[in-house]
Phi, psi and omega in degrees: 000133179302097207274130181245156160242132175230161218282091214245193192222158199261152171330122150110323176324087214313135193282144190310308190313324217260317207274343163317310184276287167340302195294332190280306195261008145291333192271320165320311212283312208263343167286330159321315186267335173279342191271305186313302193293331177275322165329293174314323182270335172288334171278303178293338162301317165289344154288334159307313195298324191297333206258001158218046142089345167299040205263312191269319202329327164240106181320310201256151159251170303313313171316192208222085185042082139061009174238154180295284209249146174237181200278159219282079187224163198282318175282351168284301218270347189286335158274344161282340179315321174286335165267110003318323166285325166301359186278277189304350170262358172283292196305331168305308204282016161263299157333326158279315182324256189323328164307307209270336199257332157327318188247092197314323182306331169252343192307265187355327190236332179246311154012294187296337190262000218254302168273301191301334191285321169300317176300328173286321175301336200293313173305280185340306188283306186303315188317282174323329170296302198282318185292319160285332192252045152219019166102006234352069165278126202325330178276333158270324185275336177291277168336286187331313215267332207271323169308317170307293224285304138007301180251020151301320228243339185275333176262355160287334200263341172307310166325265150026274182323304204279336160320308158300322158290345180295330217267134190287159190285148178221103177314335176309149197222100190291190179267166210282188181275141162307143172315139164099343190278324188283347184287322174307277187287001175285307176331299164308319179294294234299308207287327192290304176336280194295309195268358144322285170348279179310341165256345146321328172266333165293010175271277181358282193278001189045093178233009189301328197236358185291003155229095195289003149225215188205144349292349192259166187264052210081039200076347211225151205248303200233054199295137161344111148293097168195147199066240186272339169297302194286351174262338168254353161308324184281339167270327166317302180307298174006280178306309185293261186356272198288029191243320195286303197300338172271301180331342207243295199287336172304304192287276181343320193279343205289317193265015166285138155284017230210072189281025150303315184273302127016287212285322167317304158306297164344293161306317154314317169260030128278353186276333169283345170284305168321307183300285213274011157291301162299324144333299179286327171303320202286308186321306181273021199215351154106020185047067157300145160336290217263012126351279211301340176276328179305290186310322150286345182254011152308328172293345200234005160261010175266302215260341175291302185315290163335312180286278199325317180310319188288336196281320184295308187294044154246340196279335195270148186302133173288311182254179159299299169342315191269342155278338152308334206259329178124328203316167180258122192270186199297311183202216176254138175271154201280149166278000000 
């Protein structure tokens, strides 16, 4: 007798369609994350080219003096090193573009994110063109840096997205979040944000040493702000502002139901403690290169954390209500 078999789906399982689409934004997750890391390395590398001058060695864009590969000299090769990573960080985020508009199961959720990370590379290259044929003006290369991180931060939160679309649905409604916590850390990404800025420019504009020491100015606790003094006075308050608003946001995750959310503060504010110990180090050691790369990438692995933290605190229910109510919170809290 002919034996058939058929084919059933065990209780409780995910439908062939749903695990298809987890797989799809597994695949999102992990293209996300490799475009994210290389991002991160192309903003720090670009701190290398500004803090040693490597800006102009190639003279032409795109070519590197008119050659595809250029002679083997150190400040020439740190800026095509750079123009090479930005290469392989064009083609990613055109590979998510196309993976994500390919795939119906994703458009809805990544689409958007997908299409701003292209418009921001779009910026982004041009931006980069425009800092060699203006010279390196301060004010382009300072856009150049503020546009990277931007589009640090939109292929950090795709990742995010799509993790959470990798992840099986879990109907469960953890308990809310403390009052006050997600405004404390939107706050906190925002100033880490601005003062990422604010130390671009004091790169720029070479303002790094015009207070040669710390905490006073030259002697003086509260020097005019003005010029170059008042720009690097001004990342400093900076700093005191976004070291006290995590210390507040710190006190707050201690009652998250979330020990993710916990642990996430926690780093954080050693990692703003880590920025301004190197920050004074940098002052009193005359800003060496790789100081001065250290201290960006300590801003954009700060603002990375930060970032990661909020999308978990958004993931947890805001009222009681809504767990009492039936309701589905945005998402499962990590355990």
């Amino acid at each position: 007798m002919l034996a058939t078999s058929v084919h059933t789906r065990r209780p409780g399982a995910p439908a062939e369609g749903t695990l298809s689409a987890i797989r799809a934004f597994r695949v999102s997750s992990s293209l996300g994350l490799a475009t994210t890391l290389l991002t991160f390395a192309l903003i720090v590398i670009g701190s290398v080219v500004r803090t040693t001058g490597s800006g102009l060695a190639c003279p032409d864009w795109p070519l590197c003096q008119g050659r595809l590969i250029p002679p083997f000299q150190l400040n020439v090769m740190i800026e095509w090193s750079h123009r090479l990573i930005a290469l392989l960080v064009s083609l990613a985020v055109f590979a998510i573009a196309g993976w994500t508009l390919s795939r119906p199961a994703l458009r809805p959720r990544l689409a958007g994110l997908a299409m701003l990370a292209v418009a921001l590379l779009g910026a982004q290259v041009l931006l980069g063109a425009l800092t060699v044929w203006k010279l390196l003006d301060p004010s382009v290369v300072s856009g150049h840096l503020a546009v990277a991180m931007l589009l640090f931060l939109t292929l950090l939160s795709y990742t995010l997205v799509a993790q959470r679309g990798g992840e099986p649905v879990d109907a469960a409604v953890g308990p809310v979040r403390p009052a006050g916590l997600m405004p404390a850390f939107a706050i906190a990404t925002g100033l880490t944000y601005l003062q990422a800025l604010l130390g671009g420019l004091v790169s720029t504009h070479h303002a790094g040493l015009v207070c040669p020491d710390w905490p006073t100015c030259d002697g003086r606790w509260f020097p005019p702000l003005q010029g170059l003094v008042g720009l690097q006075m001004l990342h400093r308050f900076g700093a005191y502002l976004l070291t006290a608003t995590l210390l507040v946001a710190a006190t707050l995750a201690r009652g998250a139901p979330d020990a993710g959310v916990r642990a996430g503060a926690r780093m954080a504010l050693t990692l703003v403690v880590a920025q301004v110990v190197v920050g004074v180090c940098s002052v009193y050691l005359g800003a060496p290169v790789w100081l001065s790369a250290a201290h960006l990438a300590t801003a954009v692995a700060l603002l990375a954390l930060l970032t990661v933290t909020t999308f978990r605190i958004a993931a947890l229910p805001a009222h009681a209500a809504a767990a009492g109510g039936g309701e589905l919170a945005a998402g499962a809290v990590a355990r």
